[in-house]
N, C-alpha and C positions, 0 to 999 in steps of 0.2 A: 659366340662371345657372351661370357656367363654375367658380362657385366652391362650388361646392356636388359633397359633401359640404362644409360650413364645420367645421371646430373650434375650438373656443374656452374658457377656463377663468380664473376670474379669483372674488375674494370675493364673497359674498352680502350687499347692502347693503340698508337699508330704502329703499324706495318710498312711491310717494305715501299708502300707505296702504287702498286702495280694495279689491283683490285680495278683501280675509278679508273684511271688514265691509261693503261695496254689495255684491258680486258674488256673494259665498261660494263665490269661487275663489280658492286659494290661488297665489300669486305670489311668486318670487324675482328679483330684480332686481340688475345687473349694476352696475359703478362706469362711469363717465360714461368712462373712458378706454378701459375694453373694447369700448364704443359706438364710441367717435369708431374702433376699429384695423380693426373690419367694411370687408371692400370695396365699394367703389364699382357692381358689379353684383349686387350682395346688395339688393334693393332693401325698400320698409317693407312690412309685413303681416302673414300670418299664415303660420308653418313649424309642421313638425315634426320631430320625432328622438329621441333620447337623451339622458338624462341624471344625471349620479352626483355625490352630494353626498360630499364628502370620500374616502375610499376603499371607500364604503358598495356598494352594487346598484346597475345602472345599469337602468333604469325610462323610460319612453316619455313624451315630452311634448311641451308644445306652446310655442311663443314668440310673441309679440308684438313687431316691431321697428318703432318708430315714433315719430308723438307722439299716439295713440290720441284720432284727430276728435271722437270722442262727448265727450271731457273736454277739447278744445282743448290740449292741456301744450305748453308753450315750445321743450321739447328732447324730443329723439329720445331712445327707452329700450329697453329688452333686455329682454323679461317672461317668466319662464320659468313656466309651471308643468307642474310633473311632476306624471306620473298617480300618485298612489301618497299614501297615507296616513302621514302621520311622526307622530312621536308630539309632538314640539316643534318649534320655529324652529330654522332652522341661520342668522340671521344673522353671519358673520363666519367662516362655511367657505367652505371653494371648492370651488365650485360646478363642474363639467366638462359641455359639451355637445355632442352634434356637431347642426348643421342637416342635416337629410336632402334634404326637402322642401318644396316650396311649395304653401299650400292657396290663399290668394287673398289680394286686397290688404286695406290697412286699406278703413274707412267707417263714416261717421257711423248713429246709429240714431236713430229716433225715441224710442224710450225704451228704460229701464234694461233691462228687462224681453226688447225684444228684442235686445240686448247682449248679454244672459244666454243668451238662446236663439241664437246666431252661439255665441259661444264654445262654450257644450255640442257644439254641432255639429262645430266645429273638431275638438275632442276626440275625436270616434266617429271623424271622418275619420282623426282621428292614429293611434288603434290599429287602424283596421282596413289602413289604408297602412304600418305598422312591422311589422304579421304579415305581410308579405309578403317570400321569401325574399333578395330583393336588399336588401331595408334591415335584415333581421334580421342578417347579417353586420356589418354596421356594428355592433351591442351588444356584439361580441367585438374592436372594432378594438384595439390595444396604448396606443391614445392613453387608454383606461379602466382598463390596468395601467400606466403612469407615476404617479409622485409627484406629489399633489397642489401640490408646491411646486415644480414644471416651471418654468424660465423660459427655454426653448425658446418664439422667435414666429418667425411666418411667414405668409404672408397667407391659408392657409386651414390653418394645423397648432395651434399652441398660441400661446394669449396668456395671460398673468396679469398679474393690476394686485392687490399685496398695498399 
């Protein structure tokens, strides 16, 4: 994927709801236009990388780019969740991320349960793939010291959809 590192920054909108209540993973979710600006060899699955909610810490996470098999959904979506404990909801901050890398594609599961156990897993892959010193340089990149209200795009530097 030539476009990798990806960046990208854009509001935290609600999602289908699933994330906090089936999964007991928490999930931020992109607006439908920061979906549609992704490149064309950006393909659906499962990344990891960075990522920093307003001008907050930027924290190691994982995404979901797809229309997530297991639930069927209509349109392709942007699911971020960061490793890290907040104390409330940030919907309606901007959210900043870069894609580092790719762990594998999306797939359907036979049940919740092992849905649960692929994402936990994603997870371990993501922090132990972001301590490694090539992708630890990326937490420092200058695209996490810009203003969250950037509107600088380009097809793998910044995009925002306020």
């Amino acid at each position: 994927m030539k476009n990798l590192p990806y960046f990208c920054r854009g509001e935290v909108v609600r999602g289908f709801g699933r994330g906090s209540k089936e999964l007991g993973i928490l999930t931020a979710n992109f607006t439908d236009s920061v979906v549609e600006l992704l490149p064309g060899d950006i393909s659906t699955g499962i990344y990891y990388g960075w990522a920093c909610v307003d001008t907050g810490d930027i924290h190691k996470m994982v995404m979901s780019i797809g229309c997530n098999p297991y639930y069927n959904n209509a349109k392709k979506s942007m699911e971020t969740h960061v490793i890290h404990t907040f104390k409330e909801d940030f919907y309606g901050q901007i959210l900043s991320v870069v894609l580092v890398g790719y762990i594998r594609p999306e797939r359907s599961y036979d049940s919740l349960d092992a849905l649960i156990a692929a994402i936990n897993n994603d997870i371990e892959e993501a922090k132990r793939e972001l301590d490694l010193p090539e992708h630890l340089k990326l937490k420092k990149d200058n695209f996490f010291r810009a203003s969250a209200s950037s509107s600088m795009t380009s097809s793998n530097k910044i995009t925002k959809d306020l």
